[in-house]
N, CA, C and O of each residue as an XYZ file, in Angstrom:
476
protein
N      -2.032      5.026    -33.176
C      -1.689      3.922    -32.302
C      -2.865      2.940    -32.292
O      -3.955      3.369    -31.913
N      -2.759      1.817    -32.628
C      -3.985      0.665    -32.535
C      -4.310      0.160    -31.171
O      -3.452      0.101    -30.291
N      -5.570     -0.211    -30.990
C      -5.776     -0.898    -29.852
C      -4.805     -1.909    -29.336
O      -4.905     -2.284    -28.168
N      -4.164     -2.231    -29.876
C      -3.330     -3.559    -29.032
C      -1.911     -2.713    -28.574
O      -1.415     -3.013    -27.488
N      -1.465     -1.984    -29.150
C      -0.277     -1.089    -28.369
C      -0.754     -0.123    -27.164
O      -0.277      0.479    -26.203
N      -1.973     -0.344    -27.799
C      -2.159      0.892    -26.581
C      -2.706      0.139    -25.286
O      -2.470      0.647    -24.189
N      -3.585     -1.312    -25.383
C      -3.426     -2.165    -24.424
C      -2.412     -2.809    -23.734
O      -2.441     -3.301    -22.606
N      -1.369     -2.740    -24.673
C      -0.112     -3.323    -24.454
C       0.941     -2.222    -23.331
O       1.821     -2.559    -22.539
N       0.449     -0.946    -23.648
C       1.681     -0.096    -22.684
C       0.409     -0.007    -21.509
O       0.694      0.498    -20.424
N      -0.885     -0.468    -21.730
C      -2.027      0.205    -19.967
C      -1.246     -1.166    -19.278
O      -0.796     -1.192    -18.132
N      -1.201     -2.259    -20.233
C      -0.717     -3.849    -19.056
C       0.504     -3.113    -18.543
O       0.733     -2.930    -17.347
N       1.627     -2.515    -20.012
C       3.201     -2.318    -18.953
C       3.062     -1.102    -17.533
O       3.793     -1.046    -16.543
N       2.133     -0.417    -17.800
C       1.860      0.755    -16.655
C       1.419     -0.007    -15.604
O       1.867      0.281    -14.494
N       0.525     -1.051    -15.718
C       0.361     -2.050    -14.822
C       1.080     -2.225    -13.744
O       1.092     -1.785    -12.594
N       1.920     -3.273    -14.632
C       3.006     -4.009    -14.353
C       4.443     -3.104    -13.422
O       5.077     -3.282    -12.382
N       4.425     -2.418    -14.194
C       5.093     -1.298    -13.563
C       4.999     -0.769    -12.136
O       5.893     -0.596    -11.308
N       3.343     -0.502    -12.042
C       2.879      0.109    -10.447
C       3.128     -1.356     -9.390
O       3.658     -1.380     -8.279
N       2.543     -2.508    -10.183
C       2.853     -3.707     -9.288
C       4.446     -3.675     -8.979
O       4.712     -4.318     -7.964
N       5.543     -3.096     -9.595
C       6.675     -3.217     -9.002
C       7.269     -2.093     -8.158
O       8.317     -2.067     -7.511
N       6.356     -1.201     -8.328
C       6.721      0.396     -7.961
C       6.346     -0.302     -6.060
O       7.123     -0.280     -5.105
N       5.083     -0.776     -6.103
C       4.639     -1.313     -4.651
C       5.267     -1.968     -4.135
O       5.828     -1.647     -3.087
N       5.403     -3.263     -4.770
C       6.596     -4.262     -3.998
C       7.599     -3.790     -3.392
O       7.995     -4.102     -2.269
N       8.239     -2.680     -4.439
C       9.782     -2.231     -3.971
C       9.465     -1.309     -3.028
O      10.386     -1.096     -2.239
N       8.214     -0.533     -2.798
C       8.119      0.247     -1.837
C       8.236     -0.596     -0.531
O       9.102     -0.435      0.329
N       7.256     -1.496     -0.511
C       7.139     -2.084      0.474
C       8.654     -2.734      1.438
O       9.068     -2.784      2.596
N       8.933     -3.017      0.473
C      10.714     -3.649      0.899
C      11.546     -2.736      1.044
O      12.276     -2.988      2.003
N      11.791     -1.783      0.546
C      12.312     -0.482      0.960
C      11.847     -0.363      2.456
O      12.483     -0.650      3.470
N      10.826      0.035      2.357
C      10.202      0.584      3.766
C      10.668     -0.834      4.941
O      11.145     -0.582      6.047
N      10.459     -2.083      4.523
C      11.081     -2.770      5.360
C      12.735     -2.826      5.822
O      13.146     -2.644      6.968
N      13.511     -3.109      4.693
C      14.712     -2.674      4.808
C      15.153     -1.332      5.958
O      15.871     -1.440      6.951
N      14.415      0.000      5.405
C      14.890      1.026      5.900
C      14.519      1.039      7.452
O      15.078      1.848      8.191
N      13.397     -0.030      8.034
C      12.464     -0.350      8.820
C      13.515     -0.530     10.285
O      13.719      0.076     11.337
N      13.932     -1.597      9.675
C      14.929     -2.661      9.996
C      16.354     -1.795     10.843
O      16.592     -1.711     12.048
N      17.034     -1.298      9.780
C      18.064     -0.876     10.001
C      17.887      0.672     10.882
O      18.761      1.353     11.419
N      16.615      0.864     10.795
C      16.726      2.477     11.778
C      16.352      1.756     13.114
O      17.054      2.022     14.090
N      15.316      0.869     13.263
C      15.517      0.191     14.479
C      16.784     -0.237     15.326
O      17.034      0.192     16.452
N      17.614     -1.226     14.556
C      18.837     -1.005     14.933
C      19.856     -0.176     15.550
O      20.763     -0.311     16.371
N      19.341      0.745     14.822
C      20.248      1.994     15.369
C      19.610      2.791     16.335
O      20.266      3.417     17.168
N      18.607      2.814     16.298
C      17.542      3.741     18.081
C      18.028      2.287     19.006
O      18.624      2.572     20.045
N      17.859      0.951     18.770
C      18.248      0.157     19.386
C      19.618      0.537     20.050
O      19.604      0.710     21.269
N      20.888      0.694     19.318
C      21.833      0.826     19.507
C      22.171      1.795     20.983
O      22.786      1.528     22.015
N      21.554      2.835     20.578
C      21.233      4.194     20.937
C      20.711      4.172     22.078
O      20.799      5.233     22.696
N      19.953      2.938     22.815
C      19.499      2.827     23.710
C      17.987      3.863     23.656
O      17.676      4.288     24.768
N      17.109      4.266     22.565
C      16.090      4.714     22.755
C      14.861      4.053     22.661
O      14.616      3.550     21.565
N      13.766      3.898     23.831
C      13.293      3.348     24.542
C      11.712      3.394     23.208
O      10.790      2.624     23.481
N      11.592      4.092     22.189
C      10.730      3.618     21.158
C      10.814      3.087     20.326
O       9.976      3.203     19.432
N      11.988      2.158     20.215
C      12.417      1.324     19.287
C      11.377      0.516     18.608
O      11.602      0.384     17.405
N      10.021     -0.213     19.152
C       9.247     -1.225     18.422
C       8.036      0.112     18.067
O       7.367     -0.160     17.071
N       7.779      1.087     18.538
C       7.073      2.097     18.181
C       7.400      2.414     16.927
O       6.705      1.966     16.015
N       8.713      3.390     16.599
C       8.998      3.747     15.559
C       8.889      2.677     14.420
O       8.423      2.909     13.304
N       9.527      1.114     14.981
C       9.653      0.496     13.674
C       8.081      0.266     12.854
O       7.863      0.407     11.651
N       6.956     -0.189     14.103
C       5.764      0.037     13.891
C       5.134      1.078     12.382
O       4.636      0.875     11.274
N       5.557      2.228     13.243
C       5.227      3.128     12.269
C       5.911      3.352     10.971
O       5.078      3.990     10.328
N       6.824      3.208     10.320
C       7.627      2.910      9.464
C       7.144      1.827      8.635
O       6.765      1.948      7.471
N       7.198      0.409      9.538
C       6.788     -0.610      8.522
C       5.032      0.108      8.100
O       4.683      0.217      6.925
N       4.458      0.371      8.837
C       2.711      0.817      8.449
C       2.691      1.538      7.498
O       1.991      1.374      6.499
N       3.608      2.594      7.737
C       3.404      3.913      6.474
C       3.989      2.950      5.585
O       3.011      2.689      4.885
N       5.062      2.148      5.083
C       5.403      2.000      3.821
C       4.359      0.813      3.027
O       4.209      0.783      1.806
N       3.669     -0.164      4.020
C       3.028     -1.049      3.499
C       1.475     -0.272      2.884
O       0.793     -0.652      1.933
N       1.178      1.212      4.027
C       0.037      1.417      3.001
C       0.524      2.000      1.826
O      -0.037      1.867      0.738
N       1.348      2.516      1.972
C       1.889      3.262      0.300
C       1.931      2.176     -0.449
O       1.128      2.275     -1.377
N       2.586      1.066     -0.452
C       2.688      0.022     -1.152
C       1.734     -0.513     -1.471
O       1.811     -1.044     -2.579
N       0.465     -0.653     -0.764
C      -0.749     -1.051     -1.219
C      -1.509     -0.618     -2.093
O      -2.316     -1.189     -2.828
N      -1.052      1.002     -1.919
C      -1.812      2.359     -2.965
C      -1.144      2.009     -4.041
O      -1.659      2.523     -5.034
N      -0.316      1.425     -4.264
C       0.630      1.120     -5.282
C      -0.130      0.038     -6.094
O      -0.426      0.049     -7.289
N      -0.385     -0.959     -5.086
C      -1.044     -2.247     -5.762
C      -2.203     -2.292     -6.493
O      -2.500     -2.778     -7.584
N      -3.030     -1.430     -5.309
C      -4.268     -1.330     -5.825
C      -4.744     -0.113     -7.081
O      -5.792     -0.169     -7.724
N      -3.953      0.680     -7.179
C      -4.127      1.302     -8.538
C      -3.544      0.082     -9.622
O      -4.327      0.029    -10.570
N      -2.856     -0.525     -9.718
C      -2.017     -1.590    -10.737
C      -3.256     -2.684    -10.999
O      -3.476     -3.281    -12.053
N      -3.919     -2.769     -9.892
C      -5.206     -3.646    -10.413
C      -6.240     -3.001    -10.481
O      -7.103     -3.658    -11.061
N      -6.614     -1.933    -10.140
C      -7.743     -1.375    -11.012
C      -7.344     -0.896    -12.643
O      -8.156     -0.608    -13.522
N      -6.131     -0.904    -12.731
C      -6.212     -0.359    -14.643
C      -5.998     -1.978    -14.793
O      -6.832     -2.368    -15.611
N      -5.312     -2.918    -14.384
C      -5.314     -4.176    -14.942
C      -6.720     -4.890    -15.627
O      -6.799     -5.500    -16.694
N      -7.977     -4.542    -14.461
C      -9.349     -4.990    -14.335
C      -9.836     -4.222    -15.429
O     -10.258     -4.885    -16.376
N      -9.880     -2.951    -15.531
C     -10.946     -2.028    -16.108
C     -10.292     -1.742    -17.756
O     -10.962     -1.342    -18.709
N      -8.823     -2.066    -17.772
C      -8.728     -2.234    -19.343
C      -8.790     -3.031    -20.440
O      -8.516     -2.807    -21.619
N      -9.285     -4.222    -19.747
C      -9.599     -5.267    -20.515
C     -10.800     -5.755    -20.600
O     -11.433     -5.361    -19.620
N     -11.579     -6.561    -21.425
C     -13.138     -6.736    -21.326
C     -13.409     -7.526    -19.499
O     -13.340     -8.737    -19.289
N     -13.619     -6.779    -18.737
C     -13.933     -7.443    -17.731
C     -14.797     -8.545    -17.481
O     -15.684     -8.519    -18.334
N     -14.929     -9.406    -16.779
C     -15.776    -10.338    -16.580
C     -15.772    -10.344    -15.322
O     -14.995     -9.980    -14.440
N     -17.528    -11.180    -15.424
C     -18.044    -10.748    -13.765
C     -17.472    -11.185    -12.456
O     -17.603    -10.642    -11.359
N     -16.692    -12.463    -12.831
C     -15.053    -12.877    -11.886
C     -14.323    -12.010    -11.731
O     -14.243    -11.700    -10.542
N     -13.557    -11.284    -12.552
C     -12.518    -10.507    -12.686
C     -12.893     -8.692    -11.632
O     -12.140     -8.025    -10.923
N     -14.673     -8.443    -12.109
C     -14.867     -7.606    -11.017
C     -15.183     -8.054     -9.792
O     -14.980     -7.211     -8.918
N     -15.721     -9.354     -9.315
C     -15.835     -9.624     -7.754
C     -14.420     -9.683     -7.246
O     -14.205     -9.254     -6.112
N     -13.079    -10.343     -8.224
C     -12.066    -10.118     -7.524
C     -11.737     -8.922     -7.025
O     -11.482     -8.577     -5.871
N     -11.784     -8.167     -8.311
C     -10.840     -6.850     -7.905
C     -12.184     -6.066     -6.565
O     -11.919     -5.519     -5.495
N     -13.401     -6.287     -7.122
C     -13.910     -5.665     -5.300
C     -13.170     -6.690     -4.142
O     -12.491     -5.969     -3.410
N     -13.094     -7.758     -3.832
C     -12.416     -8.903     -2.855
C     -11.487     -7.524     -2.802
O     -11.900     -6.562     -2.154
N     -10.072     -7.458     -3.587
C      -9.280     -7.518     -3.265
C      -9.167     -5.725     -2.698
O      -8.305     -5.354     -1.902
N     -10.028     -4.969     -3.192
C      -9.949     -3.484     -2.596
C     -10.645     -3.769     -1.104
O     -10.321     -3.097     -0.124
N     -11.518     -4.712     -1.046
C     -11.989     -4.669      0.584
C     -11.152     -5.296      1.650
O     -11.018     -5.107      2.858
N     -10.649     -6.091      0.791
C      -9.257     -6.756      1.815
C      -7.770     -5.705      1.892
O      -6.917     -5.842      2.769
N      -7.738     -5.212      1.367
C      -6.386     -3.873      1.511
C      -6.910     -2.877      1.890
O      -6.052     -2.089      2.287
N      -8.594     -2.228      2.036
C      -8.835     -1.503      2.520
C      -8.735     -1.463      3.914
O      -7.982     -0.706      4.526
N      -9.750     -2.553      4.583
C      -9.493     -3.911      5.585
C      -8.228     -3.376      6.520
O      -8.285     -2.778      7.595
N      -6.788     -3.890      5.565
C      -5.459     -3.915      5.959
C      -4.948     -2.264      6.198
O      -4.082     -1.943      7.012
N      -5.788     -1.179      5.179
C      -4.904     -0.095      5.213
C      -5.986      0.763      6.573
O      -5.825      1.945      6.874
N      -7.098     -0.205      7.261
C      -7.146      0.580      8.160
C      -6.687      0.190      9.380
O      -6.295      0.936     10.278
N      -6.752     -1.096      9.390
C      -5.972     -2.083     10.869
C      -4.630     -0.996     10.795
O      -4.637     -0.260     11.782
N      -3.746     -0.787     10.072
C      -2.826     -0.650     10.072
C      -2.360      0.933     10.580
O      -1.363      1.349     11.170
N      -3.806      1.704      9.952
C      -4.306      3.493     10.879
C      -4.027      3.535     12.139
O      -3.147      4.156     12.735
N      -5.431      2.313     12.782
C      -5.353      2.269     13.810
C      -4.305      1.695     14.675
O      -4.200      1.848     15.892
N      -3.253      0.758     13.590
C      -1.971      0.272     14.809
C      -0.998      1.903     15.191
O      -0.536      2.429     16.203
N      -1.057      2.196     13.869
C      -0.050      3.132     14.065
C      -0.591      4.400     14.784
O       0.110      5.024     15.581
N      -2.050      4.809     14.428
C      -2.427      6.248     15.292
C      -2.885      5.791     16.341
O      -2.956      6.720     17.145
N      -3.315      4.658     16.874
C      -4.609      4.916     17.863
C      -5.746      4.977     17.837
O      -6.453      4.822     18.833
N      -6.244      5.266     16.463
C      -8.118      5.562     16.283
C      -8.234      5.382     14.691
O      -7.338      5.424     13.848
N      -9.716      5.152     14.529
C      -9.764      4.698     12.784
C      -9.417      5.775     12.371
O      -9.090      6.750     13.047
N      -9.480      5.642     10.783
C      -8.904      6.460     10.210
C     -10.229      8.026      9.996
O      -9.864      9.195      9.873
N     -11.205      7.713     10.005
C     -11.996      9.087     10.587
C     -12.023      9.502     11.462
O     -12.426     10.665     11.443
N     -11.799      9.164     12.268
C     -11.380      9.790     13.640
C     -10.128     10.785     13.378
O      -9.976     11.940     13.777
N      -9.464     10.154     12.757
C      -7.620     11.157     12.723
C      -8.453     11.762     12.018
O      -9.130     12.402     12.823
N      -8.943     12.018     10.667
C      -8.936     13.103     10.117
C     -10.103     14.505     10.947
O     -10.119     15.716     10.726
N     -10.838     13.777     11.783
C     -11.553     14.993     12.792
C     -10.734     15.359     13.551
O     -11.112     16.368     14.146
N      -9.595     14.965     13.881
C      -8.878     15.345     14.984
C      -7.883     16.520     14.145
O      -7.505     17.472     14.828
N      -7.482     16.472     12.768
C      -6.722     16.901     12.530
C      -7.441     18.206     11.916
O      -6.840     19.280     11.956
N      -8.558     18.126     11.424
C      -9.008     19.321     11.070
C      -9.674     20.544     12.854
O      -9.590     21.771     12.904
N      -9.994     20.028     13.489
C     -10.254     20.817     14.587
C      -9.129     20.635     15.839
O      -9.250     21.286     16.877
């Protein structure tokens, strides 16, 4: 296999995880949406709780999604010193997001849950 096929399927694996995320993300909204509705319906009184947590869990999965899709995007091609300040930018800004999003949904950063959960 020559270098350019084999660069050619790391971009489609890429490309791929960038859609694997998106669709997670919209999934998780969709499914978000419509279970609200229905605890709504239902008259149960955690309706913006649950949806909370739902939309959180699917957007960090979706992010884990993203951000693996741009680290092989970055690191399989001759990088340049732009191309790595982005991709750090862009892991500190989703990191950023995937902990705001700990703390919306648990209550405490995300080291905190994991002391809580081991003792």
């Amino acid at each position: 296999m020559t270098h350019a096929v084999t660069m050619q399927i790391v971009d489609l694996v890429a490309r791929c995880l960038e859609l694997v995320g998106v669709a997670v993300i919209a999934v998780a909204f969709v499914y978000a949406i419509l279970r609200a509705v229905r605890h709504y319906r239902l008259g149960r009184q955690d309706v913006y709780d649950q949806l909370k947590i739902i939309l959180g869990r699917g957007l960090q999965l979706g992010l884990e999604f993203l951000v693996a899709a741009d680290i092989i995007s970055t690191v399989t091609v001759e990088p340049t010193r732009e191309q790595i300040v982005s991709l750090g930018l862009l892991i500190v800004i989703r990191t950023f997001l995937s902990w705001s999003i700990t703390v919306e949904i648990e209550g405490c950063w995300p080291w905190q849950l994991a002391r809580t959960k081991k003792g």
